[in-house]
C-alpha positions as CSV (number, residue, x, y, z in Angstrom):
1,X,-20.7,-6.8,2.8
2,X,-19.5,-3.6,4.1
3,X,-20.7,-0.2,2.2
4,X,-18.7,3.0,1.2
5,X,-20.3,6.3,2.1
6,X,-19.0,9.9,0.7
7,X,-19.5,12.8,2.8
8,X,-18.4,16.5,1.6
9,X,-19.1,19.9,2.1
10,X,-20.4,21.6,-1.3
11,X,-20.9,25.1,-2.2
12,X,-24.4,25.8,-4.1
13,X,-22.0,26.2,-7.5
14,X,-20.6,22.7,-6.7
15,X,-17.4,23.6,-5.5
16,X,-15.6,21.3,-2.8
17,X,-12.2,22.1,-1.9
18,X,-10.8,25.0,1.1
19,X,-14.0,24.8,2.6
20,X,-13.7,27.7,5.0
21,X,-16.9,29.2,3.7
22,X,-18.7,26.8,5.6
23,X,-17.1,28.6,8.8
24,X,-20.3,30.7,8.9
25,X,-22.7,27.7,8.7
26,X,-21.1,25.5,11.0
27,X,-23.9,24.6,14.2
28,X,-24.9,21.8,16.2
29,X,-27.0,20.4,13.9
30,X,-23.7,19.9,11.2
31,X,-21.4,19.0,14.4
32,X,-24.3,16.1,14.9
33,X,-24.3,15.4,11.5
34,X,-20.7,14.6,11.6
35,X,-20.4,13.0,14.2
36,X,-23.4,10.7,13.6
37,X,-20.7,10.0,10.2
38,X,-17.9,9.6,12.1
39,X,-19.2,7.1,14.8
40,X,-21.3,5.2,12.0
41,X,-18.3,3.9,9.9
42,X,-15.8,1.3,10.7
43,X,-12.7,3.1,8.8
44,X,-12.0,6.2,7.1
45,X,-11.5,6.2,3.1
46,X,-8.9,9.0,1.9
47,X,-7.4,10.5,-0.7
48,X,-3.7,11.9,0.1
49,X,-4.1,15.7,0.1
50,X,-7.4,14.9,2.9
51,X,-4.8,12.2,4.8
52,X,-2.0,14.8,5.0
53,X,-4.3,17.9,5.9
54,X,-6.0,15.4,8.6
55,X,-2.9,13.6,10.2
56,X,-1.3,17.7,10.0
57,X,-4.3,18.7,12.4
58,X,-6.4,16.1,14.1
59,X,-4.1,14.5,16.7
60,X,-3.8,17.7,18.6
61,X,-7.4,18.0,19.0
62,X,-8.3,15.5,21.4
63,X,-10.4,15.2,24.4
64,X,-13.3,16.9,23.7
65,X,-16.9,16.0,25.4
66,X,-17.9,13.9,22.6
67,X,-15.3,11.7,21.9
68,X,-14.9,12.9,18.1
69,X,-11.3,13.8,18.2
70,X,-10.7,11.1,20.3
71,X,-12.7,8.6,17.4
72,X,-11.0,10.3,14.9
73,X,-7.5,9.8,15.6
74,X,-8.1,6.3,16.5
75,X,-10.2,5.1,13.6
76,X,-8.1,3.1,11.2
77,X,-7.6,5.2,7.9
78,X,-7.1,3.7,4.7
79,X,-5.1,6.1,1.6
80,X,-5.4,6.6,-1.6
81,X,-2.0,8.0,-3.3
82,X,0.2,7.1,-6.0
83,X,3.0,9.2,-4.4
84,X,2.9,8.0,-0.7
85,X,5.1,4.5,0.0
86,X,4.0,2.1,2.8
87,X,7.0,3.7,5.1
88,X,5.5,6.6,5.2
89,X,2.3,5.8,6.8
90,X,1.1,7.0,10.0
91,X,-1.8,8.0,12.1
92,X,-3.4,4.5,11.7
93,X,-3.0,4.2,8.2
94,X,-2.6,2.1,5.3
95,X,-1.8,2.8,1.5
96,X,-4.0,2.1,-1.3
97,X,-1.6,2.1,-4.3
98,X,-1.7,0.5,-7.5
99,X,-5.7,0.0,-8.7
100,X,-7.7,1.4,-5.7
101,X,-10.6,0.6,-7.2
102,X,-10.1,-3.1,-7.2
103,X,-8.3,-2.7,-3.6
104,X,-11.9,-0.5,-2.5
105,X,-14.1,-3.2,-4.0
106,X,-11.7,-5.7,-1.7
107,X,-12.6,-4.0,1.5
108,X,-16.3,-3.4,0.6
109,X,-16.0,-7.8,0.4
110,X,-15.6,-7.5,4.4
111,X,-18.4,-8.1,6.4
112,X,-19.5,-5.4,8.5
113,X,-16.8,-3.0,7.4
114,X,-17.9,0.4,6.4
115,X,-15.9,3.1,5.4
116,X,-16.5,7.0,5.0
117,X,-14.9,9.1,2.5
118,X,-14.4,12.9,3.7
119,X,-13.5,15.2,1.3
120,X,-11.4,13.3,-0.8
121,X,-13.1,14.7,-4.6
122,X,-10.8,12.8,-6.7
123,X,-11.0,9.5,-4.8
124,X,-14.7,10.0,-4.8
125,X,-14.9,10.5,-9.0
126,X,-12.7,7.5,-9.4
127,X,-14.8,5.2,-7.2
128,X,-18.2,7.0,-8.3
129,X,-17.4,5.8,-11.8
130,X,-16.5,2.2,-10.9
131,X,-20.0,1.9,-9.0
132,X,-18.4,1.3,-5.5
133,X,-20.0,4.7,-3.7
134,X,-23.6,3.3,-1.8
135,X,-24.2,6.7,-0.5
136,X,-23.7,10.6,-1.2
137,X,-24.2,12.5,2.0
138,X,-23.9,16.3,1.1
139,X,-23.9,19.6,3.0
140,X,-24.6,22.1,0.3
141,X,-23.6,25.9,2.1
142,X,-25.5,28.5,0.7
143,X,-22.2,30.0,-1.2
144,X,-21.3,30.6,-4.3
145,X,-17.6,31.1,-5.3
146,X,-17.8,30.8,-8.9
147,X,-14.7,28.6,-9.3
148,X,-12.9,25.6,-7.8
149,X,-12.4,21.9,-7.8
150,X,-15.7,20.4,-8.2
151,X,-17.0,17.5,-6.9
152,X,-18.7,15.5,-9.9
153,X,-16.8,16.1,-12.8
154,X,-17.0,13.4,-15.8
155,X,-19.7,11.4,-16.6
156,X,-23.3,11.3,-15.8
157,X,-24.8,9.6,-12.8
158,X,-28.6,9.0,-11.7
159,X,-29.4,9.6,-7.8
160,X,-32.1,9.1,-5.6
161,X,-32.5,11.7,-3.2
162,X,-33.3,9.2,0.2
163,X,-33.0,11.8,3.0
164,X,-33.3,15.6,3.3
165,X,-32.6,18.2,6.3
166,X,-32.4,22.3,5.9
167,X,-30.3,23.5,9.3
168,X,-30.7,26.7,11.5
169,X,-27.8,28.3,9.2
170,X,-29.5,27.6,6.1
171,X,-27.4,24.4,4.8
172,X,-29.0,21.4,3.5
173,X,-27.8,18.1,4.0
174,X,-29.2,16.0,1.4
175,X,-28.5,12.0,1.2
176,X,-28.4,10.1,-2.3
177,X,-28.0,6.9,-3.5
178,X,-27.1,5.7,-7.1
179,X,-30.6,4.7,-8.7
């Protein structure tokens, strides 16, 4: 059974979206971090504004040292969207339409097929509330912009904190699991 991993980049007030606060913050340590992500999952998981801002930007960036653009553009992607139509997918991806929790829990079914979701906040609160989300792997920036879309936003959840690490630049990267 394959497991479902969400990894975003937080502000200390919570906030998720236009991350280019994290600018600042951004060292080796977080490149390591995301690319330990990246090369640890089998697919990506995305909502549509994440898809379209990725496909917009990622397949020019290719060739670096690492492999990540490289890894990136040819991991398989899989979409949330209830606007998007199966014609209309590219960059190695297919749609998730209709009840993605039910097509998510489908996937997870697969044996050694894990999938990271980047970004993504609504996709993430839909599956966090259906109990399909194994792991929370957070970089909270030490920013606060007082508004914005917000990660957790209905309902109450219980976490155990599993993993911890503070960076150079002051972020912490903290892993949870549902307790």
């Amino acid at each position: 059974m394959g497991k479902v991993f969400a990894v975003s980049y937080l502000t200390l007030d919570g906030v998720m979206e236009e991350p280019a606060w994290s600018g600042p913050y951004f060292n080796e340590e977080l490149q390591d971090f995301q690319y330990d992500n990246l090369f640890e999952c089998d697919a990506l998981l995305l909502g549509r504004v994440t898809y379209e801002g990725f496909k917009a930007a990622w397949p020019t960036m290719t060739g670096d040292e690492r492999g990540f653009g490289d890894r990136m553009n040819a991991i398989a992607k899989y979409v949330a969207s209830t606007t998007l139509t199966p014609d209309k997918m590219e960059w190695n991806a297919t749609l998730l339409a209709g009840d993605v929790p039910t097509a998510v829990a489908k996937l997870k079914e697969q044996p050694d097929l894990d999938l990271m979701i980047a970004g993504s906040g609504d996709l993430v609160e839909s599956l966090r509330k259906h109990d399909l989300i194994d792991e929370y792997r957070l970089m909270i920036y030490p920013v606060v912009v007082g508004s914005g879309k917000r990660l957790f936003t209905d309902g109450e959840s219980t976490m155990k904190l599993t993993k911890s690490q503070i960076t150079d630049s002051g972020v912490a990267i903290l892993t949870y699991r549902p307790a």
